[in-house]
Residue, then its C-alpha position, 0 to 999 in steps of 0.5 A: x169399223x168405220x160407218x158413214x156418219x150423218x149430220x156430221x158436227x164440227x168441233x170448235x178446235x177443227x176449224x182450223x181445217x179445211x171441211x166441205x160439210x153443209x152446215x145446219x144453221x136453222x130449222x131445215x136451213x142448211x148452208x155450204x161451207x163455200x158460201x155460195x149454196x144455201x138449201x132451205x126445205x120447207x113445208x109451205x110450200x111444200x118442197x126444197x129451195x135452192x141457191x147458188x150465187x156470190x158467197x154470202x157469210x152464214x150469219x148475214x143469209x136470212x131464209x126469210x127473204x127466200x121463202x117470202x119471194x119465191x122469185x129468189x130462189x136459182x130454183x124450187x123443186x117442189x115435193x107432193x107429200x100424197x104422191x110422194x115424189x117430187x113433182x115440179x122444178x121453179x125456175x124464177x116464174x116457170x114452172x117445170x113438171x117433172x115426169x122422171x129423174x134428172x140431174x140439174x147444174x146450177x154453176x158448181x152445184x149439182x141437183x140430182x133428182x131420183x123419183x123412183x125412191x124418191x131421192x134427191x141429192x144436192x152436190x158441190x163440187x170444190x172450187x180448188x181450195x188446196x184440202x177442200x173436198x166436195x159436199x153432199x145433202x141427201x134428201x129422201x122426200x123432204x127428210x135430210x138423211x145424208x150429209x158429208x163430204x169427200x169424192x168417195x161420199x159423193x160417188x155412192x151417195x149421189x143420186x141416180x145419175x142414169x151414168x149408163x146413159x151419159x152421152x145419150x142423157x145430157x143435165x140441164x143447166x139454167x140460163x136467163x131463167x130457163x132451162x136449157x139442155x147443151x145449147x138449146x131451150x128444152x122444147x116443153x115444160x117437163x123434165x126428167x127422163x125414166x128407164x126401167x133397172x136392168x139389173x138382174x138382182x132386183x129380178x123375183x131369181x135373184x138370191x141377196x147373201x152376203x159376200x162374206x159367206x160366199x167367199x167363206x163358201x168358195x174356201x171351202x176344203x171340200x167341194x160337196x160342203x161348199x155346195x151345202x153350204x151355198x145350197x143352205x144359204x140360198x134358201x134362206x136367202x129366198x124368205x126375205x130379200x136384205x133390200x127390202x127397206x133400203x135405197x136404191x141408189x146408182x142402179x146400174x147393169x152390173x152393180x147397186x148401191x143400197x143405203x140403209x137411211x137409219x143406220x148411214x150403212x151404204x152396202x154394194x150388191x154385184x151379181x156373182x153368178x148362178x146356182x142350182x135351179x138358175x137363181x142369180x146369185x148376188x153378194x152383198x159388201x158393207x162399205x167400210x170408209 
């Protein structure tokens, strides 16, 4: 079985291959194998800065010059260690409040911000080099917990991108050092927006159990042992809920994602229906990459 690995390290023989992986080439320094991101987390201030611009070679980026002019970093998004959110976006000298979540495109990189974890996501997309593959570094707080690539990576991984709402809730975008929502300056200085998760499986009824048990259930011969059986498993299922602990990632009306941070395993949660006394019964799948 094949789980997703964090902080995947490149061997001197595959260099040869094409990869999308952030490099860690410093303490809390990490730089994209395009070039073109850098992500410095630091504790003074205490938050996480971004660039994104020309490529510059990995051995000649010094994070020293970033971290002592705040002014050039494309964006700092600043992390409250006692509120434990992210409260703040540093576009050059403005300073944004961040009220919510939101998702910010800086050319081909792409911030996600989830308070409610809170969980931040940074997101390359390829540039359309023939075998490269989009990269993503997931941060819960300041932590560096996610690191890889590929579309399958970045589809679970990423963070809330209110997807429900594409059409009503537009990303920001930085031009002349500001931040823009379509053509137009953002009326305030507060970003992010919050909506309450209406998914029925993080609801006091919902019943967690793994799928595998509900499809062994369902191929039950006889019909009164499968309602034993599913009844048995309810009710052990009502002590203690498997997401307990986990990230909610991508909550979405008919599906979740949970990530479990210190072992990399990602499991979907889909509603599968009901059982006796109305509990909403919902499975619970192990990606498997």
């Amino acid at each position: 079985m094949k789980k997703l690995c964090l902080f995947v390290v490149l061997n001197v023989c595959c260099w040869s291959q094409v990869y999308a992986e952030f490099l860690k080439t410093g303490v809390d320094v990490y730089q994209s194998m395009g070039k073109r991101t850098k992500v410095i987390i630091t504790n003074e201030p205490s938050g996480i800065f971004l660039l994104y611009g020309p490529e510059v070679d990995l051995q000649v980026f010094n994070p020293a010059e970033v971290k002592n002019d705040e002014v050039q970093a494309h964006a700092f998004l600043r992390f409250d260690h006692e509120v434990n959110r992210y409260t703040a976006l540093v576009i050059g000298k403005r300073e944004y409040r961040v009220s919510g979540s939101f998702t910010l495109k800086l050319g081909n990189l792409r911030l996600t911000v989830d308070n409610s974890n809170p969980y931040c996501s940074i997101v390359v997309d390829a540039l359309g080099k023939e075998g490269a593959k989009p990269e993503i570094l997931g941060l819960l707080g300041l932590s560096a917990i996610v690191n890889f690539s590929g579309q399958q990576a970045v589809a679970l991984l990423e963070a809330n991108q209110l997807s429900e709402y594409r059409g009503v809730v537009d990303p920001y975008y930085v031009r002349d050092g500001q931040i823009y929502v379509k053509d137009r300056p953002i009326g305030s200085n507060a970003l992010g927006i919050a909506f309450e998760s209406r998914n029925e499986c993080l609801s006091n009824r919902a019943r967690i159990v793994p799928g595998e048990e509900l499809r062994r259930i369902s191929a039950a011969k006889s019909r009164e042992d499968g309602k034993k059986a599913l009844a048995a498993l309810l009710e052990g299922a009502s002590k203690k809920s498997p997401l307990r602990g986990l990230l909610r990632l991508r909550v979405m009306q008919d599906s979740l994602i949970a990530f479990d941070p210190s072992s990399g395993v990602i499991n979907v949660v889909k509603k599968t229906g009901s059982g006796a006394q109305n509990p909403i019964i919902c499975s619970m799948d192990e990606v498997r990459f």
